[in-house]
C-alpha positions as a Markdown table, in Angstrom:
| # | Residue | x | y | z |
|---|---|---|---|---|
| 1 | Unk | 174.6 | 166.6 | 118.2 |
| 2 | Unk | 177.2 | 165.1 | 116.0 |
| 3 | Unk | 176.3 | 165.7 | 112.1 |
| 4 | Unk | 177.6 | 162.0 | 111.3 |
| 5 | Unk | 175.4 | 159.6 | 109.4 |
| 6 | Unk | 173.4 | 157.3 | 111.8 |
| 7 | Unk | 174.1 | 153.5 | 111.1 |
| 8 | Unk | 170.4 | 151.8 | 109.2 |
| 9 | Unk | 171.7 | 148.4 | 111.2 |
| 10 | Unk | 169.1 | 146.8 | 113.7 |
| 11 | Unk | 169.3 | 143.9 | 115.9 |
| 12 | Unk | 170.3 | 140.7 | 114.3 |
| 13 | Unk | 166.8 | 139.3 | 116.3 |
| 14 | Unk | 165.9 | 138.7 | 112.5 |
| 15 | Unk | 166.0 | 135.3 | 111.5 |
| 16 | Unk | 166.0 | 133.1 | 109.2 |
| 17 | Unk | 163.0 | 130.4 | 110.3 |
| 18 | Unk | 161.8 | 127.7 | 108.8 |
| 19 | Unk | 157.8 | 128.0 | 109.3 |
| 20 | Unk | 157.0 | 124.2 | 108.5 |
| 21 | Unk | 159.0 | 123.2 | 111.2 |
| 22 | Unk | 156.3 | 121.7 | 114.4 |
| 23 | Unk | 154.3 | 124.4 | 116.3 |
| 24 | Unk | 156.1 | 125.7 | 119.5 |
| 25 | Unk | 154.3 | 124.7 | 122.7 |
| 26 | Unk | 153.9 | 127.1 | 125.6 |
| 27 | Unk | 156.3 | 124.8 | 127.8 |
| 28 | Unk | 158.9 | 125.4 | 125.2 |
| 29 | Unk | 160.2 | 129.0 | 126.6 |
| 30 | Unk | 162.3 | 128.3 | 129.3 |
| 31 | Unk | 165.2 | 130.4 | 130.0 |
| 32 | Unk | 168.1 | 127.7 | 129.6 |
| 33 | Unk | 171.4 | 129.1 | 130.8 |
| 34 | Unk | 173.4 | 125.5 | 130.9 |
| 35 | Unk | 173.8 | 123.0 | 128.7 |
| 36 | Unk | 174.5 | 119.1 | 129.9 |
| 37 | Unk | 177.6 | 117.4 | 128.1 |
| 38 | Unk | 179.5 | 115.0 | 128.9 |
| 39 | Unk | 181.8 | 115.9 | 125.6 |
| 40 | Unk | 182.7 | 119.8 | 126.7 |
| 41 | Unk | 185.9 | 119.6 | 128.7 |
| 42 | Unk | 184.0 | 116.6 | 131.2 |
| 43 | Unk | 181.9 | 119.6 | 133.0 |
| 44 | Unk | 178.4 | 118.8 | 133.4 |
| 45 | Unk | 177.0 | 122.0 | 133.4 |
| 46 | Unk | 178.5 | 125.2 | 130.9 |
| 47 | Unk | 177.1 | 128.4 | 130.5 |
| 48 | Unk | 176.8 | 128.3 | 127.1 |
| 49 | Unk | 177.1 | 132.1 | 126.2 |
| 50 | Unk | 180.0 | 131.9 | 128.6 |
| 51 | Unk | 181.8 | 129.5 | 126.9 |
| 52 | Unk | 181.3 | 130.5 | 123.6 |
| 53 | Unk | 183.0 | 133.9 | 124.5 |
| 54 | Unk | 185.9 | 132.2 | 125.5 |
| 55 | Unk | 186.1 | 130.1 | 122.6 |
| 56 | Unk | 186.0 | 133.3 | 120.3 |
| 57 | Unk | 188.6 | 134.7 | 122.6 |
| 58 | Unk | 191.0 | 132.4 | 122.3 |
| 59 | Unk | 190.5 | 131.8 | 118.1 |
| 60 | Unk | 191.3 | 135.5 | 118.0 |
| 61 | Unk | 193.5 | 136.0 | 121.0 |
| 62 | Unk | 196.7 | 135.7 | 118.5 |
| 63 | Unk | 194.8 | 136.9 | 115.2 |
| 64 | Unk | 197.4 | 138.6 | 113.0 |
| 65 | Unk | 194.8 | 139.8 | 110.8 |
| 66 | Unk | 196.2 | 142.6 | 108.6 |
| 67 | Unk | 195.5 | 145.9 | 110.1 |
| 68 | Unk | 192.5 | 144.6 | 111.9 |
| 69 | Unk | 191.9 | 145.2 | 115.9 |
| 70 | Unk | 189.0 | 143.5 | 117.9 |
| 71 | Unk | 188.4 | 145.7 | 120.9 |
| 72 | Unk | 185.9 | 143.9 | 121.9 |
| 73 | Unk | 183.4 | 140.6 | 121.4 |
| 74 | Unk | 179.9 | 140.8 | 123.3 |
| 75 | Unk | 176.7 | 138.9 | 123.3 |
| 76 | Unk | 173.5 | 139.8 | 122.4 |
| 77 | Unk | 170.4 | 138.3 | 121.5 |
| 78 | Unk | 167.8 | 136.4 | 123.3 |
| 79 | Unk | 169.9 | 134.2 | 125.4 |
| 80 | Unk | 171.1 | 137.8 | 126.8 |
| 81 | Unk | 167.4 | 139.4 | 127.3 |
| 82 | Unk | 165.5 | 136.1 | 128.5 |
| 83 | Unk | 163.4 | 135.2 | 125.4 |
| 84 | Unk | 165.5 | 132.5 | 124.4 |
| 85 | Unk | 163.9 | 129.2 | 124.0 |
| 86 | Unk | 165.9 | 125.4 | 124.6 |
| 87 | Unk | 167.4 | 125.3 | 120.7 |
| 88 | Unk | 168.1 | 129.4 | 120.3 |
| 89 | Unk | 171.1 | 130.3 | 118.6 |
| 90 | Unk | 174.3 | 132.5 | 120.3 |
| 91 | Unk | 174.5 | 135.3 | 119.4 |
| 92 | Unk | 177.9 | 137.9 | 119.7 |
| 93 | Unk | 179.0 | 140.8 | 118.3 |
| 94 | Unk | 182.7 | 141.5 | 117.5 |
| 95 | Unk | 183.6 | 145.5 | 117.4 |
| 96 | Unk | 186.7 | 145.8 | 115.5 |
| 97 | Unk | 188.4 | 148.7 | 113.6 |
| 98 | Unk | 190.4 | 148.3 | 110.5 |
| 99 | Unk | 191.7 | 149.8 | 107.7 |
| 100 | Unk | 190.7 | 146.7 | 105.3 |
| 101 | Unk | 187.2 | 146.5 | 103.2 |
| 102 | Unk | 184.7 | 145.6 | 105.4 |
| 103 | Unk | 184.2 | 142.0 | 103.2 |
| 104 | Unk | 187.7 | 141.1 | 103.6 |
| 105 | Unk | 187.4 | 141.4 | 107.0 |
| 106 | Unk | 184.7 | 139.0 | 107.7 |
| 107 | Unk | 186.2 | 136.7 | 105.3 |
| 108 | Unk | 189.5 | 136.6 | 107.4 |
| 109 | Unk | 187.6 | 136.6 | 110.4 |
| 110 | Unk | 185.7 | 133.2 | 108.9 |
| 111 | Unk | 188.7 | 131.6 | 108.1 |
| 112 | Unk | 190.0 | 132.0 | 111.4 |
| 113 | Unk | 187.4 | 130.8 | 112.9 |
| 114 | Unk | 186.5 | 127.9 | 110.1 |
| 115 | Unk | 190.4 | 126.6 | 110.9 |
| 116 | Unk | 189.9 | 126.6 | 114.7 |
| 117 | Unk | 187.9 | 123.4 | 113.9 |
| 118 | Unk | 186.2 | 124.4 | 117.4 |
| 119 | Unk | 183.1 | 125.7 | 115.4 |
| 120 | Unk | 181.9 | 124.0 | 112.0 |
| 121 | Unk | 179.7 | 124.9 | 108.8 |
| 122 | Unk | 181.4 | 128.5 | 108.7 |
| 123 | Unk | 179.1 | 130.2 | 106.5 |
| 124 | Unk | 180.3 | 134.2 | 105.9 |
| 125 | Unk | 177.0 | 135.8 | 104.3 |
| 126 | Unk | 178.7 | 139.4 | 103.6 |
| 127 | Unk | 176.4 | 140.2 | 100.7 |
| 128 | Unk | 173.6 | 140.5 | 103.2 |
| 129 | Unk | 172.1 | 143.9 | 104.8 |
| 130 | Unk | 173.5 | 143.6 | 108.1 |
| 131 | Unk | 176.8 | 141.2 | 107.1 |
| 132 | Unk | 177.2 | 137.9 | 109.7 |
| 133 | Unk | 179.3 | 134.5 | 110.0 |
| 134 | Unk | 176.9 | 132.0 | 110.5 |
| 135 | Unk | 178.4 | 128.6 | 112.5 |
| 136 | Unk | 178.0 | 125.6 | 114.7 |
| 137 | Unk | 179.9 | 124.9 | 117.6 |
| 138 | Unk | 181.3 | 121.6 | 117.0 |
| 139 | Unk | 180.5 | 119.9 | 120.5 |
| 140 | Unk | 176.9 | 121.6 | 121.3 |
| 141 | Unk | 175.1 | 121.2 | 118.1 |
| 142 | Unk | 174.0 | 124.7 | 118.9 |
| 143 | Unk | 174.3 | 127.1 | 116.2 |
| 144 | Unk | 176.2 | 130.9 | 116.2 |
| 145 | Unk | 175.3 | 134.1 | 114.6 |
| 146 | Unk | 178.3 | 136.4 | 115.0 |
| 147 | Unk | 177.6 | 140.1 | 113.7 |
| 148 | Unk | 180.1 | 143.4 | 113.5 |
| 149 | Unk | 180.2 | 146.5 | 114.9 |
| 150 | Unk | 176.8 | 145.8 | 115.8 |
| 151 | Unk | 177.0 | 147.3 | 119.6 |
| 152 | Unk | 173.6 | 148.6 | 119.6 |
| 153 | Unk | 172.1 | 145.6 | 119.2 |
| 154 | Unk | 173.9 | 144.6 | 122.4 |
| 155 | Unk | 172.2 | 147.6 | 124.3 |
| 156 | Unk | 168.8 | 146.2 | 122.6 |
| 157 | Unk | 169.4 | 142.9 | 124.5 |
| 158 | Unk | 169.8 | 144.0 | 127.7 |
| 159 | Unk | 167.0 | 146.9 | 127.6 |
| 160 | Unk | 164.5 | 143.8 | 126.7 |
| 161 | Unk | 166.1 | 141.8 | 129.7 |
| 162 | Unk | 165.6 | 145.1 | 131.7 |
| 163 | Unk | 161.7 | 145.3 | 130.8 |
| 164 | Unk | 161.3 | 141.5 | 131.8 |
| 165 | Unk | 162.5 | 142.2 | 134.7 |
| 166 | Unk | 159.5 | 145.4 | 135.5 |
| 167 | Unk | 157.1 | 143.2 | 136.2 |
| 168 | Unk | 156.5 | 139.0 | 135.8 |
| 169 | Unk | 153.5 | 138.9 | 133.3 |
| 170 | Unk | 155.7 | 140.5 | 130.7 |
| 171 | Unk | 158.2 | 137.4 | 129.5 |
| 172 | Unk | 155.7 | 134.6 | 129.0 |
| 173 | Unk | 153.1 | 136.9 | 127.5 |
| 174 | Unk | 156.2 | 137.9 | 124.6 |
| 175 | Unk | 157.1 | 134.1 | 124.6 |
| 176 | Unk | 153.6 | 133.4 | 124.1 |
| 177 | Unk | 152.7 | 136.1 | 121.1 |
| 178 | Unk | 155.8 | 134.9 | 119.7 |
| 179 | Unk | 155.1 | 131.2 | 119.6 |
| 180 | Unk | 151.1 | 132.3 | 118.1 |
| 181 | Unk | 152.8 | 134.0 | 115.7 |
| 182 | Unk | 155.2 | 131.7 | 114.6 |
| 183 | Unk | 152.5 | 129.1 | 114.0 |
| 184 | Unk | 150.5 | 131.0 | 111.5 |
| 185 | Unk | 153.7 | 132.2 | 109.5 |
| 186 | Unk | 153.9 | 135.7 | 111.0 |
| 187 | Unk | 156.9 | 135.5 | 111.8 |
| 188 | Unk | 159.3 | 134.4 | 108.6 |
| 189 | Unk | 162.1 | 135.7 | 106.1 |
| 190 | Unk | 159.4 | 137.9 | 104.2 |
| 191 | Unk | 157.4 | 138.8 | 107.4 |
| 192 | Unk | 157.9 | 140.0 | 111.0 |
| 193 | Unk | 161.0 | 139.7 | 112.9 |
| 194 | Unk | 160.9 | 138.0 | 116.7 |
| 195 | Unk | 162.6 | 141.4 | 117.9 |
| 196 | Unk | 159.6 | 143.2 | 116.3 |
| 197 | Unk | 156.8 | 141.2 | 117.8 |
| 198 | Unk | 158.7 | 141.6 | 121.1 |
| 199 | Unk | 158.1 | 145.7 | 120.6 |
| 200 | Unk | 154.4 | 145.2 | 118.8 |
| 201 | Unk | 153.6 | 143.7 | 122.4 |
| 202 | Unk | 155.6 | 146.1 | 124.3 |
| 203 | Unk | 154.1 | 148.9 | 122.8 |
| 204 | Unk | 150.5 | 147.3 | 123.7 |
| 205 | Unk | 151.6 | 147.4 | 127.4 |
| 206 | Unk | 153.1 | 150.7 | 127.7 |
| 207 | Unk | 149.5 | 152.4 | 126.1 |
| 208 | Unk | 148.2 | 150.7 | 128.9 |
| 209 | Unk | 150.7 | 151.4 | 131.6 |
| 210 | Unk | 152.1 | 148.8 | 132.5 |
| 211 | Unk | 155.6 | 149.6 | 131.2 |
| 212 | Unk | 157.1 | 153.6 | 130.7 |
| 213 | Unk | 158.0 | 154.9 | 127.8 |
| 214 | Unk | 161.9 | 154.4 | 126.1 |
| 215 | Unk | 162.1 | 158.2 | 126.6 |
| 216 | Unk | 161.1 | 158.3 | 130.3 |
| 217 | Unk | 163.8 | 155.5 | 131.0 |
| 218 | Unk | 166.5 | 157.9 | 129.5 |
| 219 | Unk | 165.8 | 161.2 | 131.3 |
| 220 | Unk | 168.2 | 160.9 | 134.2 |
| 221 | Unk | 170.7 | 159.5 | 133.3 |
| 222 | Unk | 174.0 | 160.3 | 130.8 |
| 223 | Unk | 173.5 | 159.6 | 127.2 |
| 224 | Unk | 175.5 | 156.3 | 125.8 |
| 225 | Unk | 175.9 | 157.3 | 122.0 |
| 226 | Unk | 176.4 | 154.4 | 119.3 |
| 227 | Unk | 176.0 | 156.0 | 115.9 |
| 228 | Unk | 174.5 | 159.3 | 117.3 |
| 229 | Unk | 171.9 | 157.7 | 119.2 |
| 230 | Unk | 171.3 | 157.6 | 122.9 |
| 231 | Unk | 171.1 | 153.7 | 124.1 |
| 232 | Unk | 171.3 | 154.4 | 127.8 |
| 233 | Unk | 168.5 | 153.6 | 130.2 |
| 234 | Unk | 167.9 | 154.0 | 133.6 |
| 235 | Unk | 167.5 | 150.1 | 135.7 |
| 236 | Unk | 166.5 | 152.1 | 139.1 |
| 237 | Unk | 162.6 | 152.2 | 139.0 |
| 238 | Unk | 161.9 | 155.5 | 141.2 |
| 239 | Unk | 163.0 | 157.5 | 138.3 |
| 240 | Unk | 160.3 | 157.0 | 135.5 |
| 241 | Unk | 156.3 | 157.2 | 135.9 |
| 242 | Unk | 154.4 | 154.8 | 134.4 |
| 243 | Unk | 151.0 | 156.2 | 133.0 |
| 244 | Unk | 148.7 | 155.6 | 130.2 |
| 245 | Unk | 149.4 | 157.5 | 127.4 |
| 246 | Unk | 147.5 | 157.3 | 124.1 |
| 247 | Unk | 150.7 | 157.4 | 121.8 |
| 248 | Unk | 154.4 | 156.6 | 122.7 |
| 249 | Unk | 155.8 | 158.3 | 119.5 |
| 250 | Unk | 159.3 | 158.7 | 119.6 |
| 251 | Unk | 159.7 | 160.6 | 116.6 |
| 252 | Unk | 160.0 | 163.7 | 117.8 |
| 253 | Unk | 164.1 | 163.0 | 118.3 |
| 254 | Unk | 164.0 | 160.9 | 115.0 |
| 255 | Unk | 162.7 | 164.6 | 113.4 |
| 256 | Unk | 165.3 | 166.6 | 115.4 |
| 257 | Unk | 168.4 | 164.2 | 114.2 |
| 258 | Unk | 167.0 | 165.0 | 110.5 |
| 259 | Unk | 167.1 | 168.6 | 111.2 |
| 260 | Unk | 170.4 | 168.4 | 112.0 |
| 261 | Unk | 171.5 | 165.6 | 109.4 |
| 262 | Unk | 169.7 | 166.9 | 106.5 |
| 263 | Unk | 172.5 | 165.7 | 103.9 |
| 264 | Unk | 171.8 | 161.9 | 105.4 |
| 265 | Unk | 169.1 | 160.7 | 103.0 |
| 266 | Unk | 169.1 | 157.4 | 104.7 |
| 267 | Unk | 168.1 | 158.9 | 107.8 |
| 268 | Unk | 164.7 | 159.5 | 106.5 |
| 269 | Unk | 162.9 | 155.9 | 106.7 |
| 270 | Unk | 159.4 | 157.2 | 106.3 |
| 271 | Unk | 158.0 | 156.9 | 103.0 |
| 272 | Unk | 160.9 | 155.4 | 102.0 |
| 273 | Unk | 160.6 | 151.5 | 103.1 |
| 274 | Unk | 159.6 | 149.3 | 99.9 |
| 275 | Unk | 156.4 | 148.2 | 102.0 |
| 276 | Unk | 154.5 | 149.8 | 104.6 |
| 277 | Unk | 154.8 | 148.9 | 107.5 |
| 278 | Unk | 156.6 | 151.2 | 110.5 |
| 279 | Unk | 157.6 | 150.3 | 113.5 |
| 280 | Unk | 160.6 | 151.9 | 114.9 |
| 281 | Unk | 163.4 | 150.5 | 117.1 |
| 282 | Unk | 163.7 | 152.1 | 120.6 |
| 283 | Unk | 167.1 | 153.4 | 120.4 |
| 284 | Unk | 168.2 | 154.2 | 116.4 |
| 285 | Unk | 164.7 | 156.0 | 115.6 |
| 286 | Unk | 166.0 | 155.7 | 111.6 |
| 287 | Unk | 165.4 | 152.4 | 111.6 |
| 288 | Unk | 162.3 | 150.6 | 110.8 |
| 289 | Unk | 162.2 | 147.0 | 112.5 |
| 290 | Unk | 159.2 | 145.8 | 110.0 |
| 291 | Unk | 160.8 | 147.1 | 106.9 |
| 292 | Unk | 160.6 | 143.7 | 105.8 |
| 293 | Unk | 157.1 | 142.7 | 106.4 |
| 294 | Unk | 155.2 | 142.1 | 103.1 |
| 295 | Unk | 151.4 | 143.7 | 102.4 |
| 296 | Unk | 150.6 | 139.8 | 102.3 |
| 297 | Unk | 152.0 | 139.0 | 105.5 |
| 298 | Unk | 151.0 | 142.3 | 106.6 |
| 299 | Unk | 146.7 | 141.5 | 105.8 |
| 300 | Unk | 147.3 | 137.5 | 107.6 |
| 301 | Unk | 148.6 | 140.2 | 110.8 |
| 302 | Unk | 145.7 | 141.9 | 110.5 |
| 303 | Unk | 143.1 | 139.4 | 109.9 |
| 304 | Unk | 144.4 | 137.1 | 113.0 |
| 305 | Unk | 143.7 | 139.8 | 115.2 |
| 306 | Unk | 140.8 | 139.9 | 114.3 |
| 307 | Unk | 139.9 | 136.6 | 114.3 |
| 308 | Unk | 141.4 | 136.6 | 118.3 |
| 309 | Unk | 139.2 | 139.7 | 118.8 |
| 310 | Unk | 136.1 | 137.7 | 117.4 |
């Protein structure tokens, strides 16, 4: 295995939500892939995710961008795995390579975007931990969260729309843990992620068999490698067992990467998240996907499941 440093960046799933905004009802997750408008090009019906792409394209088609090359924009997100609800944002991510600062390239890449006049309220947050360009495309209303050499977030997207697809219980029992926890203030800025509730519940199901383990998805077929870590899965269902198991730890390859990246320090989460919370993302085993989950918000967690359990 490669001795490069493994990238700390996780799926952009985390949001910023506004908890005082109305409690989601159940009949809220649906899986909207059109959008009616009578203002986008006099089409009825656009896929949104679709048309977003191609509006990306074409601001960057002729980018001259100095020493900057996009190889390649993608989606992600939950309109990609299924868990989106009506008002969800788009998400992409741009892969690029450059031999410009990092900040100066999501700056240019705002301005180019910003002077389209095809998305407005450009907002370039660089200074955050996973940089983004957040944006509203000007004739949906609907908002955009474009991220950077991201790409394993991508393969996080469609491994969630994989597991939806194992069995029919699965989505509206997510959607529905998501909308409970969203209306006590679980899930928030200083709390849980959406992404990481998805996985709290998916873990829940594979203990109890009803969906294999990441590992047992991976065994057959060739490894897809984004920072050092595998992000292939297997979609045919004869190759993995599904059994009851009484832990699904993955860390056995997390350990195995340290052993052979010893001079990464930042590969070495445990112990070293300002809180303490763990709960690691199915692909870069490095990174913990409720690093930012607060011992207060942590407690409320802890205490509503009990309350349920009462």
């Amino acid at each position: 295995m490669n001795k490069h440093c493994a990238s700390s960046q996780h799926s952009s799933e985390n949001k910023f939500i506004n908890t005082k905004k109305r409690p989601l009802q159940p009949d809220e997750y649906s899986k909207p892939k059109k959008f009616k408008s009578k203002e986008i090009y006099n089409v009825p019906d656009v896929d949104i995710v679709a048309l977003f792409k191609f509006e990306l394209q074409r601001i960057f088609v002729n980018s001259n961008i100095l020493h900057t090359t996009i190889t390649d924009i993608l989606p992600y997100g939950s309109r990609i795995s299924g868990l989106n609800i009506s008002n969800s944002d788009v998400d992409f991510n741009i892969n690029y390579v450059s031999k410009i600062p990092v900040k100066t390239v999501i700056k240019s890449f705002a301005n180019k975007i910003r002077q389209s006049q095809v998305f407005i309220k450009v907002f370039a947050l660089i200074h955050a931990k996973i940089p983004i360009i957040k944006c509203t495309h000007k004739n949906t209303g609907i908002d955009c969260d474009i991220s950077f050499n991201n790409v394993s977030s991508v393969h996080n997207s469609h491994l969630l729309n994989h597991i939806l697809s194992m069995d029919n219980r699965i989505k509206p029992v997510l959607m529905k843990l998501k909308i409970w926890a969203k209306n006590i203030g679980l899930i928030n800025t200083n709390g849980f992620s959406s992404y990481s509730f998805y996985w709290l519940g998916i873990f829940i199901m594979q203990v109890m068999g009803i969906l294999p383990a990441i590992r047992d998805l991976q065994k057959s077929v060739p490894e897809v490698l984004v920072n050092q870590w595998n992000c292939a899965f297997s979609k045919n269902p004869q190759e993995y067992i599904i059994k009851k198991q009484e832990s699904l730890s993955e860390l056995w390859r997390y350990k195995q990467f340290y052993e052979e990246n010893k001079e990464c320090q930042k590969l070495l989460f445990l112990g070293t998240c300002q809180f303490k919370m763990y709960t690691q993302d199915p692909f870069q085993h490095n990174v913990n996907i409720t690093a930012r989950v607060t011992p207060k918000i942590f407690e409320n967690f802890i205490n509503a499941c009990k309350k349920l359990k009462s």
